[in-house]
C-alpha positions as CSV (number, residue, x, y, z in Angstrom):
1,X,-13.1,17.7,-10.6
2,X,-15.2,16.2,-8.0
3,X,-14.7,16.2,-4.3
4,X,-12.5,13.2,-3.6
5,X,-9.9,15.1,-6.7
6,X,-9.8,18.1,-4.6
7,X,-8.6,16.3,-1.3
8,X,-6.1,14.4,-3.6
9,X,-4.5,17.7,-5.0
10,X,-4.5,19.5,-1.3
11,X,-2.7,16.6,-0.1
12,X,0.7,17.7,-2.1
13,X,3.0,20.0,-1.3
14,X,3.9,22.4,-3.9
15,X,8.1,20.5,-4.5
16,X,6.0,17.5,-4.9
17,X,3.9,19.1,-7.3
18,X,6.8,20.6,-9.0
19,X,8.9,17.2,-8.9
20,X,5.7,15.6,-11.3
21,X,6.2,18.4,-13.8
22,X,9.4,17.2,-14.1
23,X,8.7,14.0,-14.4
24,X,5.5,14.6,-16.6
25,X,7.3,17.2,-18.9
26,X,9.9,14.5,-19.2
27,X,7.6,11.7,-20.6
28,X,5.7,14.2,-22.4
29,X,8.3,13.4,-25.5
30,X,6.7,15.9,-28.0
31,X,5.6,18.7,-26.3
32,X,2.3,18.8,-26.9
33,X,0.9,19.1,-23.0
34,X,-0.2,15.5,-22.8
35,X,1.6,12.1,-22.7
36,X,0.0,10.0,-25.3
37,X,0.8,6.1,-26.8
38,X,4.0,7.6,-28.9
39,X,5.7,9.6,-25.6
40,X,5.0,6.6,-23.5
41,X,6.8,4.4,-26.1
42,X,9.6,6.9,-26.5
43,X,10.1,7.7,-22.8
44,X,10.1,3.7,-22.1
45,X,12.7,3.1,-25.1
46,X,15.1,6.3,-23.8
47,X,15.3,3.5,-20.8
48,X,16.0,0.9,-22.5
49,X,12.4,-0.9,-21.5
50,X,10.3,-2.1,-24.5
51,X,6.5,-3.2,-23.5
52,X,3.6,-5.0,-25.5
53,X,0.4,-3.0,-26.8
54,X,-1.5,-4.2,-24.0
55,X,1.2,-3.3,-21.4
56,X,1.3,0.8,-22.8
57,X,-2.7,0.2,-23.2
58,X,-2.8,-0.1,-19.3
59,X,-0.1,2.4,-18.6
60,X,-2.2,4.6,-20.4
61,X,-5.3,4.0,-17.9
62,X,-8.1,3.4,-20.5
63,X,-7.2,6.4,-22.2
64,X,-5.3,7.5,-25.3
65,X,-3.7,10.7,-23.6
66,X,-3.3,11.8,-20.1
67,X,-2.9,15.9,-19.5
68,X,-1.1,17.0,-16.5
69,X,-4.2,17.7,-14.2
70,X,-5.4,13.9,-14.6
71,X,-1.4,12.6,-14.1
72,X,-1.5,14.6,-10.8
73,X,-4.6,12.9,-9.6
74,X,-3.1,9.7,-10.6
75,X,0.0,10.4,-9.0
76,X,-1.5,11.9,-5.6
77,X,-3.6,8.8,-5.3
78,X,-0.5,6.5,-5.7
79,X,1.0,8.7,-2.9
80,X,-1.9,8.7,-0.5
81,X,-2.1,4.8,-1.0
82,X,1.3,3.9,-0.2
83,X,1.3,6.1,2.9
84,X,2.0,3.5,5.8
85,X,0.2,4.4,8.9
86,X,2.3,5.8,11.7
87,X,0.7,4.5,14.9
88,X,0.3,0.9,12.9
89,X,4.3,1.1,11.8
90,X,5.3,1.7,15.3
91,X,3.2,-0.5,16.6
92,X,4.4,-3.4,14.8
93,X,7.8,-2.6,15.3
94,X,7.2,-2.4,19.3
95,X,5.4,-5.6,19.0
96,X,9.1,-6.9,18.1
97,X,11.4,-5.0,20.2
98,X,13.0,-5.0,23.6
99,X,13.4,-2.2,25.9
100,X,16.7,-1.5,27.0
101,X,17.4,-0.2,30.5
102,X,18.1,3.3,29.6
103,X,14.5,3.3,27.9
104,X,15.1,3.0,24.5
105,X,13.3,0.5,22.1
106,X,15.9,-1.6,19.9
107,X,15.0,-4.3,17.9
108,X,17.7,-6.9,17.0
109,X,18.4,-6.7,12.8
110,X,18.6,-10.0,12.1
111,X,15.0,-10.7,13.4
112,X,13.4,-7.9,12.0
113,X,15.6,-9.2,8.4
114,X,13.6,-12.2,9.4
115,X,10.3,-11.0,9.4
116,X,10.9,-8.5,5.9
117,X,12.0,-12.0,4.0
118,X,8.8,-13.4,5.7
119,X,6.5,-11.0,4.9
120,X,7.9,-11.3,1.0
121,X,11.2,-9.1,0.6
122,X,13.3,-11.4,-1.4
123,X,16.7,-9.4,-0.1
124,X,16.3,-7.6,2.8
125,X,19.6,-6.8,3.4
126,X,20.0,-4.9,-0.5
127,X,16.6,-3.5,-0.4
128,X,17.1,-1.7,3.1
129,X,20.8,-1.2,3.0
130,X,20.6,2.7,3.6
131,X,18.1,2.1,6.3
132,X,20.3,-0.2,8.4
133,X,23.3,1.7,8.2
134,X,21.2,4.8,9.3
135,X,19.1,3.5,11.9
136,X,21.0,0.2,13.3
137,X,23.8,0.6,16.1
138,X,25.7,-2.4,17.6
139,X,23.4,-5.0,15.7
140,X,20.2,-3.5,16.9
141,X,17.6,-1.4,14.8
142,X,16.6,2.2,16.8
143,X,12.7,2.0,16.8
144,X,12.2,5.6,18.2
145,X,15.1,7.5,16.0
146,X,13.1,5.6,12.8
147,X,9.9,6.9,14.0
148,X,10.4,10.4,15.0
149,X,12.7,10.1,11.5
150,X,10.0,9.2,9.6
151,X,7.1,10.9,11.7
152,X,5.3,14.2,10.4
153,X,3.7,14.7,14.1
């Protein structure tokens, strides 16, 4: 396992690490201890999802079998690319809001609807549903109760 590995796995938290044995145990179909072309068919057909060769080819990374110690490096490096960067989130979402007179940062929910569809969300309103009704008051989205929500400072 070389270096950058290492970092990977001390980067997850030990219910994360459980949660992908789950999910690896769950798409390993036959037991065997590795997820191979035939559980990666199974598992996508117990879904109702049917792919092409190729498609299961790249799924499978270049590989005909994946053990759990290389899906955990996979899966930590998925993580640690889609984590968003705090200061640049809250940032952007200042950049966009107005402060009220008791201090608070607000932004209004039909312009920050406007920039999602601009920056490619096709529905918004769907896709964040549970965030709005959490976070928005009165029309206006709560930049600081989002952050400190969100934040692991």
């Amino acid at each position: 396992m070389d270096r950058s590995e290492s970092l990977a796995f001390n980067q997850l938290d030990q219910g994360y690490v459980s949660k992908l044995r789950d999910a690896f145990n769950t798409l390993d179909v036959d037991g065997d201890g590795k997820i191979g072309r035939d559980d990666l068919v199974a598992s996508l057909a117990s879904v109702g999802k049917s792919h092409s060769d190729a498609e299961v080819d790249a799924m499978l990374a270049g590989t005909t079998e994946i053990n759990f110690a290389s899906y955990l490096t996979l899966m930590s490096h998925a993580r640690m690319s889609e984590t968003v960067d705090e200061d640049a989130l809250r940032s952007s979402l200042l950049e966009l809001a107005r402060v009220n007179g008791d201090g608070t940062e607000t932004l209004d929910q039909e312009t920050l609807l406007k920039y999602l569809r601009d920056a490619g969300f096709f529905d918004p309103e769907a896709e964040f549903e549970k965030l709005f009704q959490t976070f928005t008051s009165r029309g206006s989205f709560q930049v600081k109760q989002f952050m400190d929500t969100i934040s692991e400072k």
